[in-house]
N, CA, C and O of each residue as an XYZ file, in Angstrom:
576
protein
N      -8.943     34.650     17.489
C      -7.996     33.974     16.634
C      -7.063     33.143     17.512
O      -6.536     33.553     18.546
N      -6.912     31.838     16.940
C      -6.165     31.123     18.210
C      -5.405     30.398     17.207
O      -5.853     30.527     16.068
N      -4.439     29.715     17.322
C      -3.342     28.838     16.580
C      -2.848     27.519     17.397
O      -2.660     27.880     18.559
N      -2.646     26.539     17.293
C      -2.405     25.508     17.323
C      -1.187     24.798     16.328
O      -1.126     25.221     15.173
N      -0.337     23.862     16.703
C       0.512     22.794     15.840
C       0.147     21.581     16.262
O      -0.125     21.257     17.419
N       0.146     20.625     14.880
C      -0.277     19.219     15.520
C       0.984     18.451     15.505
O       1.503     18.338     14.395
N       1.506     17.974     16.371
C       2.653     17.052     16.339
C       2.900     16.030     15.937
O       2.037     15.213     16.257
N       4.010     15.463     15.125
C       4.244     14.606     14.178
C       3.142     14.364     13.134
O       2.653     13.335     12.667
N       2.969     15.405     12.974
C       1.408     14.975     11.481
C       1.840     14.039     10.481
O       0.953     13.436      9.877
N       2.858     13.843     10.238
C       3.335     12.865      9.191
C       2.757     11.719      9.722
O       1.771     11.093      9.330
N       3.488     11.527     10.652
C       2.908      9.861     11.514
C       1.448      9.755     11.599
O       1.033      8.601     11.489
N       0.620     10.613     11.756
C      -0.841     10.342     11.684
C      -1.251     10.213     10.092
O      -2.458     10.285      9.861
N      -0.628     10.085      9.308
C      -1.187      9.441      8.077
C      -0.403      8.242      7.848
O       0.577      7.977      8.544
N      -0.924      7.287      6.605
C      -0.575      6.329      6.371
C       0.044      6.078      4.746
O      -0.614      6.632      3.866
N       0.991      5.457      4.403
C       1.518      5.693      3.461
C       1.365      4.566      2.262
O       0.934      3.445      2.531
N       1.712      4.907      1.040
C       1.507      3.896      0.160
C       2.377      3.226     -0.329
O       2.159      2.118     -0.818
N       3.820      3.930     -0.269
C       4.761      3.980     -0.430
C       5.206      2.718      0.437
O       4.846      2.848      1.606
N       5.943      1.441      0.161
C       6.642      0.082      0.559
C       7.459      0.528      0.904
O       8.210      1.071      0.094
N       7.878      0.547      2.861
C       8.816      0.780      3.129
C       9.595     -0.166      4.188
O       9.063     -0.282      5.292
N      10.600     -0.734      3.990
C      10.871     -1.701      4.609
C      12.239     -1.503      5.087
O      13.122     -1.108      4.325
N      12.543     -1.883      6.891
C      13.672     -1.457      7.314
C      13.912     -3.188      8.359
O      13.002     -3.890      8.800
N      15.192     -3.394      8.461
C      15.580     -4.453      8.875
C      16.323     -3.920     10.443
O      17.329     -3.222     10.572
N      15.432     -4.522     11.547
C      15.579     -4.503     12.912
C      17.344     -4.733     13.412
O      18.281     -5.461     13.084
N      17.161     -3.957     14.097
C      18.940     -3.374     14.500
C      18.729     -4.319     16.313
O      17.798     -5.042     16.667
N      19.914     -3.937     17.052
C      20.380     -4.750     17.636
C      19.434     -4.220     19.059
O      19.210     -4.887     20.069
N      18.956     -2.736     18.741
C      18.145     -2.366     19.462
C      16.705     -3.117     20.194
O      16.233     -2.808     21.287
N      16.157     -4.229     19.203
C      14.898     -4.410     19.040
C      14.990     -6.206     20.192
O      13.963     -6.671     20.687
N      16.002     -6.697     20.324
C      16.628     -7.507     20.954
C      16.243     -9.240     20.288
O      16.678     -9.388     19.146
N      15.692    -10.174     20.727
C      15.400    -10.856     19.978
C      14.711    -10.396     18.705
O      14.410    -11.402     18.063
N      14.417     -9.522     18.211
C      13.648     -9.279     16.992
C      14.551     -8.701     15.750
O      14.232     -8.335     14.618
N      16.036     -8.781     16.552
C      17.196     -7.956     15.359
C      17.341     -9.201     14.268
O      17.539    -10.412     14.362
N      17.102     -8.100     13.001
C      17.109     -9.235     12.083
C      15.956     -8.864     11.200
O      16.015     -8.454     10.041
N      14.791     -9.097     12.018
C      13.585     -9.051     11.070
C      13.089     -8.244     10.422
O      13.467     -7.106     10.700
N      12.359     -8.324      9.625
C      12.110     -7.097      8.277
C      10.640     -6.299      8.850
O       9.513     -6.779      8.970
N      10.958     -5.403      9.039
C       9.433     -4.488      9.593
C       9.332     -3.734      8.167
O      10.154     -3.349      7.336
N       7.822     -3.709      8.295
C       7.188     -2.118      7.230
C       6.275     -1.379      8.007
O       5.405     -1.428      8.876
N       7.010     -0.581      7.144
C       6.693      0.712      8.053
C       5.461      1.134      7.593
O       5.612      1.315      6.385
N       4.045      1.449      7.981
C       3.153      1.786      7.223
C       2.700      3.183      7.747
O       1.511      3.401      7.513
N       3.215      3.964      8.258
C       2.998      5.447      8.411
C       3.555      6.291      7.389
O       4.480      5.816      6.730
N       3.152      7.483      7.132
C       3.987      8.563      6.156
C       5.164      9.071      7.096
O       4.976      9.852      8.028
N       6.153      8.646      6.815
C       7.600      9.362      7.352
C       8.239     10.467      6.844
O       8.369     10.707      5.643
N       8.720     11.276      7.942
C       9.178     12.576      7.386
C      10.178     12.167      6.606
O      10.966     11.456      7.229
N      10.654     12.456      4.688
C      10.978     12.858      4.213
C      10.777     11.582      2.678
O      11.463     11.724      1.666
N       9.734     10.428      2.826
C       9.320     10.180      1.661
C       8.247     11.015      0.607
O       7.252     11.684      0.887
N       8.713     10.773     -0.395
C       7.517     11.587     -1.497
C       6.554     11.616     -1.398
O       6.050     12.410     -2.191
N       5.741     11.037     -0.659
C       4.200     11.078     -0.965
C       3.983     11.622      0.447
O       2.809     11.947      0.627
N       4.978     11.861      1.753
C       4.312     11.957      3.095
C       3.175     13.452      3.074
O       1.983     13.598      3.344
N       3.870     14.040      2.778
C       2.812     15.221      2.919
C       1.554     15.355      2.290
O       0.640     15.919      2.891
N       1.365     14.807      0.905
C       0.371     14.508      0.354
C      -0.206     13.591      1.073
O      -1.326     13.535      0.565
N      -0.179     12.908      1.840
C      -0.684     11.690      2.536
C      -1.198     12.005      3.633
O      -2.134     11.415      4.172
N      -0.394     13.336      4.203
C      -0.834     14.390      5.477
C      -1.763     14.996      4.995
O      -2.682     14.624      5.724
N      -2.209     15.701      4.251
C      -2.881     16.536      3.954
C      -3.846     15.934      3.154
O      -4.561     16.869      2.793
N      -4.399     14.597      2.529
C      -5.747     14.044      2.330
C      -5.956     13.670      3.523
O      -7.127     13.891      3.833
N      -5.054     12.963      4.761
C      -5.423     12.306      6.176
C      -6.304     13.889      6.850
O      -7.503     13.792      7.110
N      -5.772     14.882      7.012
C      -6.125     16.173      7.488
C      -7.144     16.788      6.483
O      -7.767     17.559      7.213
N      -7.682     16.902      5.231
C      -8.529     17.250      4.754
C      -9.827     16.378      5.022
O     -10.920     16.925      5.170
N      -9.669     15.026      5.078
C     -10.925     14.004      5.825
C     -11.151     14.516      7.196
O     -12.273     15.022      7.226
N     -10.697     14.578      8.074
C     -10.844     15.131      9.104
C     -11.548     16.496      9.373
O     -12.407     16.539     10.254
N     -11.246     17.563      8.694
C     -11.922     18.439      8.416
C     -12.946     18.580      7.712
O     -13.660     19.509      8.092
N     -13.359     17.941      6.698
C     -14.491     17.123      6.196
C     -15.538     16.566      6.852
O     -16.697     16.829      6.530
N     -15.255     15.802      7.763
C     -15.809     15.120      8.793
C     -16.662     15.964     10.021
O     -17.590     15.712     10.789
N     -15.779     17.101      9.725
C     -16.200     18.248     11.032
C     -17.010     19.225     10.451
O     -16.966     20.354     10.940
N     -17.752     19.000      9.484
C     -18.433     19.875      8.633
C     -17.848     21.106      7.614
O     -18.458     21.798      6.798
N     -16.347     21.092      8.017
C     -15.740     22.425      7.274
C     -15.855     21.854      5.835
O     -16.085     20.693      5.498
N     -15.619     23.050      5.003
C     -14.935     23.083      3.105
C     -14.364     24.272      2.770
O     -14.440     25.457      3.096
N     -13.647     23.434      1.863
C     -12.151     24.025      1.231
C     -13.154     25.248      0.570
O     -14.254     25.033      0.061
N     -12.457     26.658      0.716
C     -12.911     27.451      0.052
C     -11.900     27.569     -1.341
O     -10.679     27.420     -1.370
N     -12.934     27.924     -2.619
C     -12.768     28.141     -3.959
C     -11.075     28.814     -4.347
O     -10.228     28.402     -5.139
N     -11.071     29.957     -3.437
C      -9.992     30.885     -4.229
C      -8.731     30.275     -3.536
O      -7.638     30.419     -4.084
N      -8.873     29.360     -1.935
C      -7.331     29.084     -1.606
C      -7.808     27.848     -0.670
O      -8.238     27.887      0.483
N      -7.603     26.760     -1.510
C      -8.204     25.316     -0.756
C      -7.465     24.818      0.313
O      -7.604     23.667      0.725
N      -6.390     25.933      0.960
C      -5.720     25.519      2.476
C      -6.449     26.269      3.373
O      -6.172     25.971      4.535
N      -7.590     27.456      3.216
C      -8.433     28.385      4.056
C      -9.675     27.069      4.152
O      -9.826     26.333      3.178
N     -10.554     26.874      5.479
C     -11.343     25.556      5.252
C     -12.228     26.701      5.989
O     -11.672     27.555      6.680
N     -13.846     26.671      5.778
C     -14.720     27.135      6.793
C     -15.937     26.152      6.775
O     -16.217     25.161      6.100
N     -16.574     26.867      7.844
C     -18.017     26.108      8.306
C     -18.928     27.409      8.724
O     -18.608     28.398      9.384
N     -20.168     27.063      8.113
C     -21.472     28.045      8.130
C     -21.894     27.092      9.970
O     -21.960     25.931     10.373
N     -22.082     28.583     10.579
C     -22.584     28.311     12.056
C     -24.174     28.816     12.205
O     -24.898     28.984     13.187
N     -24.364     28.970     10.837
C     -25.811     30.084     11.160
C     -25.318     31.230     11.236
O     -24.990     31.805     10.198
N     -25.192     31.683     12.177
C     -25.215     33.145     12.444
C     -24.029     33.842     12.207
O     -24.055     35.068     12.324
N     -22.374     32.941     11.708
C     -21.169     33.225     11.384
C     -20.527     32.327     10.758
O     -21.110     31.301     10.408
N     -19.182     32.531     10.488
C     -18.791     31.165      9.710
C     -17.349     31.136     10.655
O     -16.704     32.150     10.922
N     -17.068     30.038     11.005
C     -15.809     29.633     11.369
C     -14.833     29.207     10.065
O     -15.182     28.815      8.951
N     -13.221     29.470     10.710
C     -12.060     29.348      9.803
C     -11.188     28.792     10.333
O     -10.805     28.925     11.495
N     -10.832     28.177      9.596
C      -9.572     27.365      9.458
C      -8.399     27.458      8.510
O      -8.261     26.876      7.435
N      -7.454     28.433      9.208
C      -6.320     28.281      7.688
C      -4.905     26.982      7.962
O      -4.607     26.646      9.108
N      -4.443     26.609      7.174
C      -3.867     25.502      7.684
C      -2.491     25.421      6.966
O      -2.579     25.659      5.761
N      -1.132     25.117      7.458
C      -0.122     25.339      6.406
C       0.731     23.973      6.901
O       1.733     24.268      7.552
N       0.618     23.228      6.801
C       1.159     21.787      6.544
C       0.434     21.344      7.967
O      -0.737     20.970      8.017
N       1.396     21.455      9.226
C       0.601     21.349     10.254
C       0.550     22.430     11.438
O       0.414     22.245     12.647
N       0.679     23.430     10.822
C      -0.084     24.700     11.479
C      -1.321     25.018     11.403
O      -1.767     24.741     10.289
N      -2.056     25.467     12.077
C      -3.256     25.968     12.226
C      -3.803     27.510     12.761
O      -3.692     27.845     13.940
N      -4.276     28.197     11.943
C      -5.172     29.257     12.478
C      -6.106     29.116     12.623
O      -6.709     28.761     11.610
N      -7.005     29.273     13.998
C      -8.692     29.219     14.028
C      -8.977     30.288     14.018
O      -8.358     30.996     14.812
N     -10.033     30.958     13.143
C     -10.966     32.155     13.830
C     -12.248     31.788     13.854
O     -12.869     31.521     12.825
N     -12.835     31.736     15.228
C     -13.857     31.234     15.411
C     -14.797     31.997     17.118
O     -13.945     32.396     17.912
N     -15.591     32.100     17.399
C     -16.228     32.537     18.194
C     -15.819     31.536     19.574
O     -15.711     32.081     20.673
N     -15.606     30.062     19.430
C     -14.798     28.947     20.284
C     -14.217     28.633     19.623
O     -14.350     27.885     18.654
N     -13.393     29.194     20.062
C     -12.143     27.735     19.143
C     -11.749     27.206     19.761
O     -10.828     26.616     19.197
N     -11.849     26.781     21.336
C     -11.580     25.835     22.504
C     -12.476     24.405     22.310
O     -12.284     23.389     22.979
N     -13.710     24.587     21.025
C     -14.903     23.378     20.647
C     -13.784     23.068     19.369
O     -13.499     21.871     19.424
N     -13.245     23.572     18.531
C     -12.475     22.918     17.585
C     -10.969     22.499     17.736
O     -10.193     22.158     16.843
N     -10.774     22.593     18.913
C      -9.651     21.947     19.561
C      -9.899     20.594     20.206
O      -9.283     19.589     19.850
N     -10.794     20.595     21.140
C     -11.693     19.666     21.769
C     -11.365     18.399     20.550
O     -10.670     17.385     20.614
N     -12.307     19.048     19.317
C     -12.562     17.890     18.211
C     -11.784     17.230     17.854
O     -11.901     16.039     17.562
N     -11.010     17.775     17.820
C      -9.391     17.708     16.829
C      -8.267     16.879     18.039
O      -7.251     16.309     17.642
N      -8.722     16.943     19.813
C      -7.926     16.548     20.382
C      -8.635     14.745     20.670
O      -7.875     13.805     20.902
N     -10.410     14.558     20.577
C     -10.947     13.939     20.670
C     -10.567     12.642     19.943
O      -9.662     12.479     19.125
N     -11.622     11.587     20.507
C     -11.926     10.179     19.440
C     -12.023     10.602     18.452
O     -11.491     11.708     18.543
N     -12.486     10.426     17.150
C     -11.250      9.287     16.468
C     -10.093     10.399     16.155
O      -9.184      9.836     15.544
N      -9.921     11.254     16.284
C      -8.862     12.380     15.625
C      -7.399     11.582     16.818
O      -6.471     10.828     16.524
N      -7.691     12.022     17.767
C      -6.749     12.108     19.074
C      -5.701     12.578     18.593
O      -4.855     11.686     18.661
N      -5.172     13.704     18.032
C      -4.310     14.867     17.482
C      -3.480     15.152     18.975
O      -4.090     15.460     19.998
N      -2.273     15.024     18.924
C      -1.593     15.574     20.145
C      -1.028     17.314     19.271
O      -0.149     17.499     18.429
N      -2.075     18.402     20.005
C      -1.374     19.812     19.768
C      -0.631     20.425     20.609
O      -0.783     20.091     21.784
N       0.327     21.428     20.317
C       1.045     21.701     20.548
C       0.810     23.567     20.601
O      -0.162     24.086     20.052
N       1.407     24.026     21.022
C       0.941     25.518     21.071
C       0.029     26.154     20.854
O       0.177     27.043     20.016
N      -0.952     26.034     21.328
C      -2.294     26.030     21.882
C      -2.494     26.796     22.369
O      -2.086     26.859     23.528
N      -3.407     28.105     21.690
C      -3.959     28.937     22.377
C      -4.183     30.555     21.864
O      -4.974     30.161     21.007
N      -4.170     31.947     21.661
C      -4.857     32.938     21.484
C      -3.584     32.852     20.468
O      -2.555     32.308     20.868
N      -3.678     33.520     18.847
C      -2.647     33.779     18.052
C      -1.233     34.788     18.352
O      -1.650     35.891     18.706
N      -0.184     34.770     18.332
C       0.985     35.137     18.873
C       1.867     34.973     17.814
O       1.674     35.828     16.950
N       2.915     34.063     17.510
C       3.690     34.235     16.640
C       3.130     32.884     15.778
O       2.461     31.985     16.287
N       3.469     32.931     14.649
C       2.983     31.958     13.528
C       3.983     32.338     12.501
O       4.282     33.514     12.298
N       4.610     31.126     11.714
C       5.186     31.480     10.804
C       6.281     32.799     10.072
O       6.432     33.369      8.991
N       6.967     32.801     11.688
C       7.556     34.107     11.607
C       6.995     35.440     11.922
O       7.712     36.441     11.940
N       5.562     35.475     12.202
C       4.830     36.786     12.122
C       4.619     37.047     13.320
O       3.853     36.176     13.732
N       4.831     37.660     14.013
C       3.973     38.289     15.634
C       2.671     39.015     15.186
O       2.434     39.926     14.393
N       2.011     38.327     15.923
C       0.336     39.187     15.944
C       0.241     39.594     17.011
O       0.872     38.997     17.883
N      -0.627     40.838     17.410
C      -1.308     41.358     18.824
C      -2.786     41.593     18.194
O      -2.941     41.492     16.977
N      -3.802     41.889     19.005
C      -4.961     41.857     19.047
C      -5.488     43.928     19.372
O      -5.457     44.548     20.435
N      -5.872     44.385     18.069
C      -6.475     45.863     18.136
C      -8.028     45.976     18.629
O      -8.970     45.322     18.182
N      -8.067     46.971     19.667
C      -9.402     46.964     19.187
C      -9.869     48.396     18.966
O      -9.666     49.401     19.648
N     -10.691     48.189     17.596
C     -10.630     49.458     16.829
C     -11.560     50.512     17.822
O     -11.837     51.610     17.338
N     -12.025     50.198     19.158
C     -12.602     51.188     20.008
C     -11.638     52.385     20.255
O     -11.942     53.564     20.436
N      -9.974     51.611     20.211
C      -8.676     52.582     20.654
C      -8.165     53.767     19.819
O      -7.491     54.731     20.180
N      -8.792     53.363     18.278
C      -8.050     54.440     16.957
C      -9.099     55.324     16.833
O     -10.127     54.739     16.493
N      -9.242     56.618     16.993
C      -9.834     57.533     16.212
C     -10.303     57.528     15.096
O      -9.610     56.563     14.776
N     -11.043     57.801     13.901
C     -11.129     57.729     12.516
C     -11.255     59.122     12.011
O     -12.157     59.915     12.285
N      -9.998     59.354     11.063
C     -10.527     60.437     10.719
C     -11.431     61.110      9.979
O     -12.071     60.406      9.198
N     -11.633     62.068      9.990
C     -13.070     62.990      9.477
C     -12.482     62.568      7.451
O     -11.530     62.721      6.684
N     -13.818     62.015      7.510
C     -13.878     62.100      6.047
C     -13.952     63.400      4.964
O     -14.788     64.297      4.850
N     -12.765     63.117      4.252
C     -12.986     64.669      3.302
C     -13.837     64.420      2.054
O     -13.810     63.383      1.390
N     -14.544     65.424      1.832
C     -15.298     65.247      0.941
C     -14.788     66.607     -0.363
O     -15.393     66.694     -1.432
């Protein structure tokens, strides 16, 4: 289980939303002129929706699908296992046999995703995880 954040995910989508801001004194000969902005910016209405069809193509693309009962859990049939993907705006859980190949993807052409905390699952969303392995617990004797 490994976790990942993708940074500025807003900015990697594109927006529909007309947004237009007039160049400050910063921009030097260019103060004055009317730019649009055509990325999803953190805190218009549609950005996250705009994140999350940009990030569902992508995952699409990589062979995963939205499973039935919770369409933010994404997997992929490997043959012999299925890889996971749970995803909460731009967090990520992998469980996967590599998940160093679905990082790769995700860091690759055309994605080029800059992630951010990268690596075996630890804290997420408030939660600390550690890793059991049930070789360590006893089981007890079944009563019949």
């Amino acid at each position: 289980m490994w976790q990942t954040d993708i940074g500025n995910a807003y900015l990697e989508a594109y927006t529909n939303e007309k947004v237009y801001v007039i160049a400050g004194p910063e921009f030097g000969e260019l103060e004055g002129h009317i730019f649009v902005i055509g990325r999803a910016l953190y805190g218009l209405k549609t950005s996250s929706v705009q994140w999350h069809e940009r990030f569902s193509g992508v995952l699409r693309d990589m062979k995963f699908v939205p499973s039935h009962a919770e369409p933010d859990i994404w997997m992929r049939d490997k043959g012999d296992h299925y890889e996971y993907i749970a995803t909460y705006v731009d967090d990520l859980t992998i469980a996967s046999k590599n998940p160093q190949a679905i990082i790769d993807a995700l860091e690759a052409k055309p994605n080029n995703f800059k992630l951010k905390g990268t690596g075996e699952i630890d804290v997420l969303l408030g939660c600390n995880y550690f890793r059991v392995v049930m070789a360590d617990f006893a089981i007890p004797p079944r009563i019949i």
